[in-house]
N, C-alpha and C positions, 0 to 999 in steps of 0.2 A: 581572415576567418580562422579564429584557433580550434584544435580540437582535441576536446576532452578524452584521457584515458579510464575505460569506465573499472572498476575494481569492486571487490565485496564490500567495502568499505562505504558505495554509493547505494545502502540499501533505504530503504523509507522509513524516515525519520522526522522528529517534529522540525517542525518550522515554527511555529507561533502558537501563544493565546495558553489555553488550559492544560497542555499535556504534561505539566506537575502530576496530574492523574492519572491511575491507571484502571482500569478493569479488573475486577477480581468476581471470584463465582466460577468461573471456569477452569477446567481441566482440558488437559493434551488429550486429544481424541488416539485410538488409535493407530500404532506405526507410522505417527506424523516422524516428518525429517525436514521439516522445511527451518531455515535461518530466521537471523534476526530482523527486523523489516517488513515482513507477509505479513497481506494482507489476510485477515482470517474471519472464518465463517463461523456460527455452531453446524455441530455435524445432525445431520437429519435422521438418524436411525433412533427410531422407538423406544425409549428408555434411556435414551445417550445424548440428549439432546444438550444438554450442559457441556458437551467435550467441544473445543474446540482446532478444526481444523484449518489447511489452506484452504484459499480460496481458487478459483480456476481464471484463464486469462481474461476470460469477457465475463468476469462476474459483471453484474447490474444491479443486485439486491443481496440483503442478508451481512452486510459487511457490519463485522466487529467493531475492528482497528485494524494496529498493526504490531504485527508480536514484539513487543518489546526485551524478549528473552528468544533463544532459539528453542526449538524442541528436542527434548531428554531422547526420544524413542520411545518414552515408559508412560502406556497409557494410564488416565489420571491422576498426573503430575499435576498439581496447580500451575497454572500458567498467567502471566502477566502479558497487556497490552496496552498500547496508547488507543485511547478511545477516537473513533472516526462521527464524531460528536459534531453539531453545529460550528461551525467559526474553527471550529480546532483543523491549522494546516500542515502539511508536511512538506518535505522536499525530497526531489527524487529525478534521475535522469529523465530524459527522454529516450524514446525508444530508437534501438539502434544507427545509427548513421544518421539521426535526426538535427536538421537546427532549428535554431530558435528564431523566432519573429514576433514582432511586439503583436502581429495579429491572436497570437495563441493563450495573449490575455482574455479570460471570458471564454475558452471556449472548454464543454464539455466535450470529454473524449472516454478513452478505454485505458485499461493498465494491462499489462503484457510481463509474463517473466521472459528473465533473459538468462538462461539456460548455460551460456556462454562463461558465463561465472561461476566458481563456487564460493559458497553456497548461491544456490540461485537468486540473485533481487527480483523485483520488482521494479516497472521503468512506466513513467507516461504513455500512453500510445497516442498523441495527436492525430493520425491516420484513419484510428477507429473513432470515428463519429456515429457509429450503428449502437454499439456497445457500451453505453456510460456511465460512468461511475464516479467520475472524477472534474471537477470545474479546475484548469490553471488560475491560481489569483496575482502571479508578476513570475516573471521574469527574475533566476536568480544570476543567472550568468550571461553577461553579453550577448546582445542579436547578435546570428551569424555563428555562433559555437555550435559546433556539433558534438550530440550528446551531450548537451549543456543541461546546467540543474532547473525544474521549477520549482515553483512555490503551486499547490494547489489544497483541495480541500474532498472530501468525499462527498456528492450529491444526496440530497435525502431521500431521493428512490432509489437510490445503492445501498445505502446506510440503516441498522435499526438501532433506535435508541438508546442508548446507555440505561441501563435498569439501576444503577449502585447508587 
């Protein structure tokens, strides 16, 4: 059983399919600081609703993408994302101390950051099955790795539609 050393480097990125494209329309919400990889929301506040921020650990709705750029600090920066669009997947750890099992193909779960890094990623949460956002669609690293990468896709009760 090997085990993965997790770094900023394993932040959420595409995996397959349309992510040649990006989301645009959007701007850095307020005092965001979040890296490259987050998952991101639009922000709810009354006349800001274009700004885009992070999203929280057990998001289940509302999801953008994932920031394809980090954030400036400097509210209404334009800001670029990979779109969390049908079929479009990404890869990204599991959640910490986590292994892999071919059962965890198919299974909707939750995304969790992991704090432990800087900048913070984002990581699978397999555990959270309350929570979901997220379908795994394979397996990228060996059954048996811990913190091992997957492949998955964002749910469409997580997800709101690409407008561009």
């Amino acid at each position: 059983m090997a085990t993965r050393t997790v770094t900023a480097n394993d932040y959420m990125k595409p995996y397959a399919t349309n992510l040649n494209r990006t989301g645009a329309g959007g701007v850095e919400g307020a005092s965001q600081t979040f890296g490259l990889g987050t998952p991101l929301i639009y922000a709810s506040t009354s006349g800001h609703e274009n700004r885009l921020i992070v999203t929280g650990s057990d998001a289940t709705s509302g999801i953008v993408g994932v920031a394809s750029i980090a954030a400036t600090g400097v509210t209404d920066t334009p800001m670029t994302y990979w779109i969390a669009d049908n079929g479009n997947q990404f890869v990204a750890p599991v959640q910490s101390t986590g292994t892999l099992a071919y059962t965890q193909v198919g299974l909707q779960c939750g995304i969790v950051p992991d704090t432990t890094v800087s900048p913070t990623i984002y990581r699978v949460d397999y555990s959270d099955t309350t929570n979901k956002s997220v379908e795994i669609t394979a397996l990228v690293d060996p059954v048996g790795t811990v913190n091992g990468l997957v492949a998955f896709q964002f749910i469409s009760a997580a997800r709101i539609p690409f407008q561009g």
